[in-house]
N, C-alpha and C positions, 0 to 999 in steps of 0.2 A: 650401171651398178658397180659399186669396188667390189669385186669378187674377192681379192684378194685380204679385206680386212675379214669379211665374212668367215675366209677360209681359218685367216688367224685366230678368230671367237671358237671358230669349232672345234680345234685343237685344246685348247684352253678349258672348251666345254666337258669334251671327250675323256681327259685325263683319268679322270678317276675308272672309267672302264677299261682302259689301256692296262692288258695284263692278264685281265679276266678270260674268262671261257679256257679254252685246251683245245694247243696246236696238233694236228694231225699226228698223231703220234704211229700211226698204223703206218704210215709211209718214214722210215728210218729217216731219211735224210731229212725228213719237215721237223723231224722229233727234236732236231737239234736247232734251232730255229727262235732267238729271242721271243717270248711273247709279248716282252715290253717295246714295242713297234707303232707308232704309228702315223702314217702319211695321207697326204690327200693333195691332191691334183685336178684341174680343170683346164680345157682347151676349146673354147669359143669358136665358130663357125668362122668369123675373122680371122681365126686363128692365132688369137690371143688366149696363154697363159699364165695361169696362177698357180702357186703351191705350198702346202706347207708343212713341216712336219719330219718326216722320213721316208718327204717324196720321191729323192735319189738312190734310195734300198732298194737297190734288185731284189725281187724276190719270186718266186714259183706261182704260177702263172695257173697251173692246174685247168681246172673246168670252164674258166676264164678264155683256154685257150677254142674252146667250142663253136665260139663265135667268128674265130678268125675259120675255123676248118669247114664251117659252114656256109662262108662268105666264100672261101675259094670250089667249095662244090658248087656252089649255084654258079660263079662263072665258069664255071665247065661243062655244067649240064644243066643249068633251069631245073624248068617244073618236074624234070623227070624223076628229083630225087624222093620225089613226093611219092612216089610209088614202092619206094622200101619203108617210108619211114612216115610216121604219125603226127599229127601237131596238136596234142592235146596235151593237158599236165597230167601227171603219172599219180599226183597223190600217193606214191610209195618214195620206201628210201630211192637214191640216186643208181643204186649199185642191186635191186631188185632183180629174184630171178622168178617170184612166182607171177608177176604183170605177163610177162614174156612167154610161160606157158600157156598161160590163159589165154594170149593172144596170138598160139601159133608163132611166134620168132620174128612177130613185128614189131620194132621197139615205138612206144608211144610220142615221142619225140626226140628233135636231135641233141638237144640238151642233158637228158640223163645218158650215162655211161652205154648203156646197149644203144642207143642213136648215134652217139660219137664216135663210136666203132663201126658203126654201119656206114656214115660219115668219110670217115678213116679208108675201109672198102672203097667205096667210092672214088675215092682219090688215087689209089693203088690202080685200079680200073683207067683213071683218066688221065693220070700226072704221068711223065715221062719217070721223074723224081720227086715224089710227093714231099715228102719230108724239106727240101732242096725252096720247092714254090712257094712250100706254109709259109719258110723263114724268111722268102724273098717277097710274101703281101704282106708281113706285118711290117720287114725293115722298111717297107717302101711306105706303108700307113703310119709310122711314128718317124719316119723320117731320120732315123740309123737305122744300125745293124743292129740283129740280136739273134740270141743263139740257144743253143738247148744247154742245160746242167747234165752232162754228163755221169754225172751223182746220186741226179734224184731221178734220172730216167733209167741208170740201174736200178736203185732202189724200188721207180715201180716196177718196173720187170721180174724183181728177185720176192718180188711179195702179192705179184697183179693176178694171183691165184681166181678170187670172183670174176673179174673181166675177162681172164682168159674161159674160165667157166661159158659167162656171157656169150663169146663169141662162137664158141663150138656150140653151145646152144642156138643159134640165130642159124651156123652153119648147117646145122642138124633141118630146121627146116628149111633151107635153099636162100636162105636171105643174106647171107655172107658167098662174094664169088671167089674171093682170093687164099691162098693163103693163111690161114687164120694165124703165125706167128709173123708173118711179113707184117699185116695189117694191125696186129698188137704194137710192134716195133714201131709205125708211124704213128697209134695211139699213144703210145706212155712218150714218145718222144714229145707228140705237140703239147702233154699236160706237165712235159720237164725244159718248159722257154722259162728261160727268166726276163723280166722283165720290172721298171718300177713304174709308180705312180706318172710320171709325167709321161712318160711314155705311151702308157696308158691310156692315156688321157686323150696323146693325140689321135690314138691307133682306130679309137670307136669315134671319133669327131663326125667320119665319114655318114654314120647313123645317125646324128644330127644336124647332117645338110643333103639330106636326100642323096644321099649317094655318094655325093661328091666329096672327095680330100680335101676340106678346105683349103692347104697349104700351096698345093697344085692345081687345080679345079679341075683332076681327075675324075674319072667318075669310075667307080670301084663296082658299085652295083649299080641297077635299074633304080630307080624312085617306088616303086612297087615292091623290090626284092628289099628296099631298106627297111620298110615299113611293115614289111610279114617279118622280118628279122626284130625289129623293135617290139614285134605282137608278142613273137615267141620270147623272148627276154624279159615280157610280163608276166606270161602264164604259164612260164615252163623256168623261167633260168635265174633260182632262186632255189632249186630241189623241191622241196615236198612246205617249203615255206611260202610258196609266191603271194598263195592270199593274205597273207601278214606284210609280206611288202606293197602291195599297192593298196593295202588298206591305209599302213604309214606313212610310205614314203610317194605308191603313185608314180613311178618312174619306170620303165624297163630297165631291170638292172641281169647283170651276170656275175655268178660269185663261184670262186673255186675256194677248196680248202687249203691253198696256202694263205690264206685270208685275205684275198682281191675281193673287189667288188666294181665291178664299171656299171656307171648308171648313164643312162640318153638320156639329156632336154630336146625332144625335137624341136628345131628349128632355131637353138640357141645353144646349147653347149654340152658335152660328155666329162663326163666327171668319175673320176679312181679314190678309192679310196683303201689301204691296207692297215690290218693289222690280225695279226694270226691268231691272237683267242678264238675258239671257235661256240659256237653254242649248240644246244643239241642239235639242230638242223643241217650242221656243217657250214653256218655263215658266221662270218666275222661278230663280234658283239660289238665293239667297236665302230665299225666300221658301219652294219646295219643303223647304230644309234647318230653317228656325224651324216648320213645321208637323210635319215628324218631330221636332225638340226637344219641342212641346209635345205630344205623343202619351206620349213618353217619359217627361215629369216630370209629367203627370198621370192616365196611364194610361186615357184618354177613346179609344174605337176604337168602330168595330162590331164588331170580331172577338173 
């Protein structure tokens, strides 16, 4: 298949939504942030890529980064993290604090804000240098380096009033072991990686070849641990939207509000797509609508 002409129609297709929705304005440094933006990126199990757009804009990686903080808990402790944390979708906003009382201080999965923090714990608990290993699985999964925005991980810091909320709530009932400012610092840190689309792209490939790093034939997770990661990225890593994307699109995807969105083909290729208009769900509009395009003209789904 020419991915790459594909990629070019959808740009061309997109245009007119490029611009639309509203950039995260809550997080100071997103506020400032083109909303006229948009890229897309794909990286094959072969590990052939395509791109197009303003797929070389680094940009803020945000709830996008869940996925990688997620992948490095499970190699550090498997099944056990399943014991703090839920897998089921929240059907609330991302950033909810009455889910969390209702359920005692267990957050419903690792994808909403109180899972990614519990997440975060986790890592403080088992990393030498958590924040050090996050930056050394993704440079290793997109094959450079990449680093935090020192900018926007102040900014969430100087504004992460809810999540801090969050996490003293979670600590309150026994479900936070650390810390809860150490454990914020490795959260707003992983959600201020910049990173772009190609990059992107290669970083989640690993979730469309069972595990393995195309590029290396490492293998990053078990074949088991990719596929409950690609579950949750169905029914959890969309926010409070996921039944509207695998109604459209049918992919596991993950989207943060700097306007990312990474979607898996298993068994054939991970695809990025950005651009920062948001909609009310906190997903790209843009972006949401070039990943139903490419669903469409190339007929790639799980269903």
């Amino acid at each position: 298949m020419d991915y790459q002409s594909v990629l070019d129609l959808i740009v061309d297709e997109v245009r007119p939504l490029v611009g639309t929705g509203k950039v995260a304005d809550y997080i100071p440094a997103l506020a400032r942030v083109p909303a006229a933006r948009f890229g897309i990126a794909l990286c094959t199990i072969e590990g052939d890529v395509a791109f197009a757009g303003d797929a070389r804009e680094p940009f803020s990686i945000q709830s996008v980064s869940k996925v990688f903080s997620l992948t490095l808990a499970l190699q550090k402790i498997g099944v056990k993290l399943w014991e703090r944390i839920g897998r089921e979708p929240s059907g609330n906003p991302f950033n909810s604090l009455m889910q969390l009382e209702h359920e005692q201080g267990m957050a419903r999965n690792p994808f909403i804000n109180a899972g990614a923090i519990c997440v975060a714990d986790q890592l403080v608990s088992h990393c030498a240098a958590p924040k050090d290993e996050l930056l050394a699985l993704i440079s290793t999964l997109c094959g450079e380096a990449v680093g935090f925005d020192p900018e926007v991980a102040e900014s969430e810091r100087s504004t992460g009033f809810r999540n801090a909320a969050l996490a003293n709530f979670m600590k309150s009932f026994g479900k936070i072991d650390n810390d809860v400012d150490t454990v914020l610092d490795v959260y707003f840190n992983q959600c201020a990686i910049a990173m772009n689309c190609v990059q992107m792209a290669r970083a989640f490939a690993y979730l469309a070849n069972q595990g393995v790093l195309p590029t290396t034939a490492r293998p990053i997770v078990t074949p088991r641990q990719a596929r409950r990661i690609n579950a949750l990225m169905l029914t959890c890593g969309t926010y409070d939207a996921a039944g509207e994307f695998a109604f459209l699109i049918g992919l596991p995807c993950k989207s943060g509000v700097g306007g990312g969105i990474a979607a898996v083909v298993p068994g054939r290729l991970a695809l990025c797509v950005w651009s920062p208009g948001l909609g009310a769900s906190g997903n790209s509009v843009a972006g949401m609508r070039a990943l139903e395009l490419f669903v469409t003209r190339t007929g790639l789904s799980v269903f």
